[in-house]
C-alpha positions in Angstrom: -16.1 22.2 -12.7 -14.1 24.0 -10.1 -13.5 20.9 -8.0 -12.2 19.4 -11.3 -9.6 22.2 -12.1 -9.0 22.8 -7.6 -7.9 18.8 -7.7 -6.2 18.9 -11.0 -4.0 21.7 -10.1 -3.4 20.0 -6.6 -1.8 17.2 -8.0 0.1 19.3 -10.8 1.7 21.2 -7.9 2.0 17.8 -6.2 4.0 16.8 -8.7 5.9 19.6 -9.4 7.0 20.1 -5.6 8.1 16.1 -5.8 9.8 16.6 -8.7 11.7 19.4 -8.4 11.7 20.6 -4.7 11.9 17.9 -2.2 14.9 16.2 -3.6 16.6 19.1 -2.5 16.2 17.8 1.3 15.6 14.4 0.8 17.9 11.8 -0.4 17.4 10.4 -4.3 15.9 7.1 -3.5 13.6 8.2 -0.2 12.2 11.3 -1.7 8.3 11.1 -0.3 5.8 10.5 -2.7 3.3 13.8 -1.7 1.3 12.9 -4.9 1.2 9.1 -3.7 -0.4 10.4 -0.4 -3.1 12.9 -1.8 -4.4 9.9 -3.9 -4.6 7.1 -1.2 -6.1 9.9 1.5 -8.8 10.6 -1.5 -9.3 7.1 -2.3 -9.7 5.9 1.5 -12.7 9.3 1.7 -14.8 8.1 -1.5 -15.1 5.0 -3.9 -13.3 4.3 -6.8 -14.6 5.3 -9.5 -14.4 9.1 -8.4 -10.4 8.8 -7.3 -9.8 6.7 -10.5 -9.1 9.2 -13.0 -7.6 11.3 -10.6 -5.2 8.3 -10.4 -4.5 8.1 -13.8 -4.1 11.5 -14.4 -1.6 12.0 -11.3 0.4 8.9 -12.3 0.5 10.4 -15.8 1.7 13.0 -14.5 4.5 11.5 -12.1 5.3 9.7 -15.2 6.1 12.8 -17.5 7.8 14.9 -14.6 10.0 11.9 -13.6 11.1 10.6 -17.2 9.8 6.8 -16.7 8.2 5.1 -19.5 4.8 6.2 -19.5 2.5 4.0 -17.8 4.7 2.6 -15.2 3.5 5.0 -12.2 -0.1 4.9 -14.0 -0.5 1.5 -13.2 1.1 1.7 -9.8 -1.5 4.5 -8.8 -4.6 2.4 -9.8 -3.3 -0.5 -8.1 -2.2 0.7 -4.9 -5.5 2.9 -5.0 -7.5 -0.5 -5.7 -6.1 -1.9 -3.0 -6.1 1.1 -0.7 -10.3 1.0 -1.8 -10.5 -2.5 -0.9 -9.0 -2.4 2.6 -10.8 0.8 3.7 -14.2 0.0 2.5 -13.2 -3.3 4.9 -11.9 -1.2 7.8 -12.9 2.4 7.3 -16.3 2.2 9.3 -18.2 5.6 9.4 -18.4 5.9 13.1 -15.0 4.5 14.0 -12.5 6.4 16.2 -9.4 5.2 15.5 -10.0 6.4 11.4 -6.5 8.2 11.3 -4.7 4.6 12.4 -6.3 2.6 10.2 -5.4 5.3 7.6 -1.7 5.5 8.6 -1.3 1.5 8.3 -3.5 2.5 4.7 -0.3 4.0 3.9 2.4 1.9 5.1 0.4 -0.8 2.3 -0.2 1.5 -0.2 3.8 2.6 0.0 4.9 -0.9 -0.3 2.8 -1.8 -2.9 4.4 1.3 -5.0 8.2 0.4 -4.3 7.5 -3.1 -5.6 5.9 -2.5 -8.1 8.1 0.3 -9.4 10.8 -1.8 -8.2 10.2 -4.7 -10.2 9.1 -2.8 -13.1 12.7 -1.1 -13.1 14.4 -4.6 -12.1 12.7 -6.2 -15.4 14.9 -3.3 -17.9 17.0 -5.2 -19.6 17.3 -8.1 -17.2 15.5 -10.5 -14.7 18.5 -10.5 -12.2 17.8 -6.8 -11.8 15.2 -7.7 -9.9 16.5 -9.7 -7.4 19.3 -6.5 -7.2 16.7 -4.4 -6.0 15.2 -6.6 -2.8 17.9 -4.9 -0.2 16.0 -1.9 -1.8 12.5 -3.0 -0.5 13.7 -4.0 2.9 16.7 -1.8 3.4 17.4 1.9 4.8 16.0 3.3 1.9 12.4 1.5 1.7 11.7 2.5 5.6 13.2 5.9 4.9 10.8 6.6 2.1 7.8 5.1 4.5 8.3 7.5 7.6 8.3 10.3 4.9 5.2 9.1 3.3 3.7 8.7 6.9 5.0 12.3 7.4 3.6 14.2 4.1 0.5 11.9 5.2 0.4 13.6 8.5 0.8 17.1 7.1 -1.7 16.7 4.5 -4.7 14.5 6.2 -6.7 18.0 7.6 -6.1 20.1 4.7 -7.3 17.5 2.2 -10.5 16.7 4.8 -11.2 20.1 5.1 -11.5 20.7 1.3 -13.7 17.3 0.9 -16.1 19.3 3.0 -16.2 22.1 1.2 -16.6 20.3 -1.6 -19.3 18.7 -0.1 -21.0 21.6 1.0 -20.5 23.0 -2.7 -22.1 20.1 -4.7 -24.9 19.9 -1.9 -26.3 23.7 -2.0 -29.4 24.0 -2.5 -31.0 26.5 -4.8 -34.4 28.3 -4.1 -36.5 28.8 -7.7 -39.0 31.9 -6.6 
């Protein structure tokens, strides 16, 4: 229960501090997507079905702070942390050193996989030649602007977030001693 409400009111604040804090120093269209991050460094550490409704709830979330149709970010965060599931199960080997790389390029994929569909979800509003509008987007200043930040709130949060997996870890296995 107090893993529950520790992660839920991680990605609240998450949220929050994307929302309404970071646009202050970051441009409009490059702001970093902290809540994003926390949800592919979770999914690459344990499987699916764990992460998944911590997906839905921080793209809910995401939805209802940033006024887009509800849904939109929903369905970007359970894709990109399907994905993100796929690739590490592939890559992620327990023993491996180079984790944190293979983690980083985790996050370049995941990113992308975010802007387009977001991207093409806001390109199909009204029109299909919105789409097309929004393709400098994906490959211009702006798209490798929000990646290094993404890479950056990635760097900042990695240890934190690992650290707290283990003491969740060491939480759910204590071992209790009837007399």
């Amino acid at each position: 229960m107090m893993q529950n409400i520790a992660i839920g009111s991680i990605l609240f604040l998450s949220t929050i501090m994307q929302i309404s804090f970071l646009p202050v120093f970051f441009t409009d269209r490059s702001v970093p997507d902290v809540t994003l991050v926390i949800i592919m460094i979770w999914i690459a550490r344990a499987d699916f079905n764990s992460v998944l409704k911590w997906a839905i709830i921080g793209g809910l979330m995401a939805d209802i702070a940033s006024f887009q149709p509800v849904g939109l970010n929903v369905f970007a965060f359970v894709t990109v942390a399907f994905i993100i599931n796929s690739l590490s199960k592939r890559f992620l080997v327990p023993q491996f050193a180079g984790k944190f790389f293979i983690l980083i390029i985790l996050v370049v994929v995941g990113t992308a996989v975010n802007q387009a569909i977001i991207g093409f979800a806001a390109g199909m509003g009204g029109q299909t030649a919105g789409v097309f509008r929004n393709i400098p987007f994906f490959f211009g200043q702006g798209f490798f602007l929000k990646l290094l930040y993404n890479l950056g709130a990635f760097a900042i949060l990695y240890w934190p977030l690992k650290k707290l997996d283990k003491i969740f870890a060491y939480q759910n296995n204590r071992v209790i001693i009837k007399r």
